[in-house]
C-alpha angles and dihedrals in degrees: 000000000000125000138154129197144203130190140176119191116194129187111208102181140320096291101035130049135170138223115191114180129174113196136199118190129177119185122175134150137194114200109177116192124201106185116136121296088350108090110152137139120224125201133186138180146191122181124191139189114181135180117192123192111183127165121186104202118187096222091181128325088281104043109062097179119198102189125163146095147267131216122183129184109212127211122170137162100194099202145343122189121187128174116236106204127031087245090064113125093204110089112217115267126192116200101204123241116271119192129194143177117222116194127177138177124182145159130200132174121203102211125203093209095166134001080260112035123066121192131198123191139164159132135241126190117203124193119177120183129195115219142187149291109082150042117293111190129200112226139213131234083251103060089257123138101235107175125353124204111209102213122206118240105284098011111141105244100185137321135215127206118209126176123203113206111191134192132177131171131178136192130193109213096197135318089312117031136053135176118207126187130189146172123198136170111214116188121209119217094171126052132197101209102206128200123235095222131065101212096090121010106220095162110163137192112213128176119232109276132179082281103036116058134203112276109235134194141189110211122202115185131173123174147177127221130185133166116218134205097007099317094304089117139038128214116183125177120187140178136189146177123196137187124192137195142209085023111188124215128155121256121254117275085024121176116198095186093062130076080012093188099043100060092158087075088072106038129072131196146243162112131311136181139184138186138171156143131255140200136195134172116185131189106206107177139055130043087292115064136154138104141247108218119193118200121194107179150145130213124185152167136219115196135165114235091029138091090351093304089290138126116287144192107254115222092254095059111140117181088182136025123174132183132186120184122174135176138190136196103208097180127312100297102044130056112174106197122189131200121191121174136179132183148179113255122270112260115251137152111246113181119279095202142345146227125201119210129178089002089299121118117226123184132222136232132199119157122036104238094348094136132063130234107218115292116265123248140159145144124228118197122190136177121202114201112191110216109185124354106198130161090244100026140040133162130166138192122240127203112177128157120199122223089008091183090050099241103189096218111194112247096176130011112197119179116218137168120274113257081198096049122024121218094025127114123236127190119217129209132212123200127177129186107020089168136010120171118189139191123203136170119196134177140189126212 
């Protein structure tokens, strides 16, 4: 990740104020994967320029008004696999360049109706253009290019206008305790089309296209907060229901490294939907603070063409998720902090059997994410070391080490045939990062 960022902040007087950004952001990523007769490189991008515009205005002590608007230059080059030895059995595949224009512009006003009640409310209004240059396909129901329309650089290709109502309230029940409710419609440009195996991660951002419309996802949340033992703890309870829309998982039998270009032959559509409970239970005074969150929750897809047309568990389905975060002031100078995290396995489909035919082993696969990669577990130490503490200047010295017990997470599981028995299935797992100490020094001024 690379990004820069200007800003220029402007009070204009004591009721309105401005905050002007201009953003550069660069992602990319190389995984190389050495694994038999599968040696291949894979690289992704993803390549921003943003300009944010945003004015807070102070209408009257009880109407506190964001307005303003967001506009974003894509740039994104979904996926690029080369083979990196002549014996590679993956042949190279260039996904072509696809470039967009994202443009927003949105209000909201946070209104002190009572001395108890609290209400958000607010529009968004999302329009997301295609451009040039490249190829767009239209697609049959069976995963055929039918006709393709070669765009000049810049050409509008299509555009989609989304609107995002919002709406938050809040009431506090007496000194301690408060319950808050919301509703709020999010819309996805960009989409990370997952696969449903581990054996080679061949995970790709692509931008909406004709084919490929915005996600889109309708959010309810209600929630409980109290404070205990005069403030000194937190203890929060929240619950929340969401439906999405235009969903995107590969076809069965999919094969990302043909008809490179055209990647909507490969993929279908649908419906999703998650919902859940959280805890969280914060400790927010002494020289000992942190907190221990506690997530039970369900995520799932509906797509026509997969899994029987049934419900089915997405790939980011987590049943459990647990955080522990502690810190410690020892002295002034001093301040140990601790991170410990566990949660359920991803979701992927792993063969259920296998046929062999000319010699040659095939698997076979039955439920879409039916089975679990390993749960997920690790532990993350850290040391802060204040160096000067002036009223002008301050820096510090940072010492953290990640996965400080070495937990070995899978990232891959392949399946291959036994060189010691033959005819017998082995499963293979891929870690990556058992240990990463760092160093850091930061100031203030």
């Amino acid at each position: 990740n690379a990004t820069g960022t200007l800003r220029w902040n402007h009070i204009f007087n004591s009721k309105l104020f401005s905050n002007t950004s201009l953003i550069f952001s660069n992602y990319n990523y190389n995984i190389s994967i050495r694994s038999g007769a599968n040696e291949f490189d894979i690289f992704s991008q993803i390549r921003d320029l943003n300009l944010k515009q945003e004015f807070q205005w102070y209408l009257t002590n009880r109407n506190n008004i964001r307005f303003g608007f967001n506009t974003i230059y894509h740039t994104i080059r979904p996926g690029e696999v080369r083979p990196a030895s002549d014996r590679s059995s993956i042949n190279e595949a260039l996904l072509q360049k696809r470039y967009s224009w994202e443009n927003a512009i949105y209000a909201t006003n946070t209104w002190k109706a009572s001395d108890k009640l609290q209400i958000t409310y607010g529009l968004r209004l999302t329009l997301f253009s295609i451009l040039g240059k490249g190829d767009f396909y239209n697609i049959t129901p069976g995963g055929e290019v039918s006709d393709t329309l070669s765009c000049e650089k810049g050409q509008f290709v299509k555009t989609y206008v989304n609107p995002e109502p919002r709406l938050a309230a809040s009431y506090q029940l007496n000194a301690v305790s408060s319950v808050k409710a919301s509703y709020v419609r999010n819309v996805q440009n960009l989409h990370l089309i997952s696969n449903s195996t581990t054996s080679s991660p061949t995970d790709k951002w692509v931008a909406s296209t004709n084919i490929i419309r915005p996600e889109i996802s309708d959010l309810f949340a209600a929630g409980y907060y109290r404070n205990l033992w005069d403030n000194a703890y937190e203890l929060t309870v929240e619950t929340y229901y969401k439906t999405m829309q235009h969903q995107i998982d590969y076809r069965d039998g999919a094969n990302v490294y043909i008809n490179s270009d055209a990647i909507e032959t490969q993929l279908l559509f649908g419906k999703g939907r998650a919902y859940g409970i959280e805890w969280q239970f914060k400790k927010k005074s002494g020289k000992l603070t942190g907190w221990l969150s506690y997530t039970l929750s369900k995520t799932e897809k509906k797509i026509e063409g997969i899994n029987n047309n049934k419900w089915y568990n997405a790939r980011q389905d987590r049943t459990h998720d647990l955080s522990l975060v502690a810190s410690y002031q020892l002295g002034k100078k001093w301040t140990l902090s601790a991170n410990w995290i566990y949660y359920t396995g991803n979701a992927v489909t792993f063969p259920a059997g296998k046929y062999i035919i000319n010699d040659q082993t095939y698997f076979y696969y039955t439920d879409r994410n039916a089975y679990r990669m390993p749960s997920y577990h690790r532990l993350d130490i850290g040391a802060t070391w204040l160096l000067k503490q002036r009223k002008k200047f301050s820096s510090e010295l940072g010492f953290s080490l990640y996965n400080a017990y070495g937990r070995e997470n899978a990232y891959s599981i392949s399946f291959r045939e036994s060189k010691d028995e033959p005819g017998k299935t082995e499963a293979v797992q891929l870690a990556l990062f058992k240990y990463i100490p760092s160093v850091s020094y930061s100031f203030k001024f």
